[in-house]
C-alpha positions as a printed Julia matrix, in Angstrom:
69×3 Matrix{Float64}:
  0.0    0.0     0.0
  1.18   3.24   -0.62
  0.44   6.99   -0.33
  0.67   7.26   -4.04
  0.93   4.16   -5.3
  1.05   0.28   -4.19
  3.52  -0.79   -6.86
  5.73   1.75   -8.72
  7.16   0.24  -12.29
  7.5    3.37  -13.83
  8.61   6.37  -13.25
  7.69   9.25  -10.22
  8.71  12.3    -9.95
  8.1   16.21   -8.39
  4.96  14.61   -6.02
  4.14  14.69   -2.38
  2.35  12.99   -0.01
  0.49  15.02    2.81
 -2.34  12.57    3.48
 -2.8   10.62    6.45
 -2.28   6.52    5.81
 -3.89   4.21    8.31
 -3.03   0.61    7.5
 -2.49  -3.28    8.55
 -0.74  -4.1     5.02
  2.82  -5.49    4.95
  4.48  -3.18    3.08
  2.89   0.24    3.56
  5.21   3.83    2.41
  4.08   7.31    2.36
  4.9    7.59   -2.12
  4.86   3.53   -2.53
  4.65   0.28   -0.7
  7.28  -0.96   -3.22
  9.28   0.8    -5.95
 10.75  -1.24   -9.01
 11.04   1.97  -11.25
 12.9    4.98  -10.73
 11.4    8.15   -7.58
 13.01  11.38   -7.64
 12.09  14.69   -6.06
  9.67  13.15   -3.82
  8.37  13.54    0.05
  6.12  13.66    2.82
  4.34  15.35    5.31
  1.54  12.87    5.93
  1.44  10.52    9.15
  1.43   6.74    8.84
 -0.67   4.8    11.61
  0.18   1.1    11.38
 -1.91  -1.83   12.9
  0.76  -4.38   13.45
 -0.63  -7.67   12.91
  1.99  -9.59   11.51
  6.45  -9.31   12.22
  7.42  -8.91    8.93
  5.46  -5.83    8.41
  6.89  -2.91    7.05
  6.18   0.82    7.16
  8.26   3.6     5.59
  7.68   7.55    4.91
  8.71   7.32    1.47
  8.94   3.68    0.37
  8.49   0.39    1.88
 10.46  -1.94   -0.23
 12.69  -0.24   -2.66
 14.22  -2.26   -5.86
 14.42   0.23   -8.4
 16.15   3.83   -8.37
């Protein structure tokens, strides 16, 4: 899950989050719960409230899991 986006494969840039995110998904982040493009110029003012349910979940204020650039 993501403030923006839930998967990026592309390409984001010049945004902002300033939302607030309330969650119980693994892989939450303010712009994207996981990036396999490319984020530039990016951030966040929004708060993240996370209902831990599980250990391996993750919460981020940009991006949760981050493969790409």
């Amino acid at each position: 899950m993501g403030g923006l986006v839930a998967i990026n494969n592309g390409t984001i840039t010049r945004s902002y989050n300033r939302g607030q995110i309330n969650t119980s998904s693994v892989l939450t982040g303010a712009i994207a719960g996981v990036n396999n493009g490319e984020i530039t110029n990016v951030y966040n003012e929004g708060l993240i409230a996370v209902d831990y349910k599980q250990e391996n979940q993750v919460a981020a204020g940009l991006i949760a899991r981050n493969a790409g650039r």
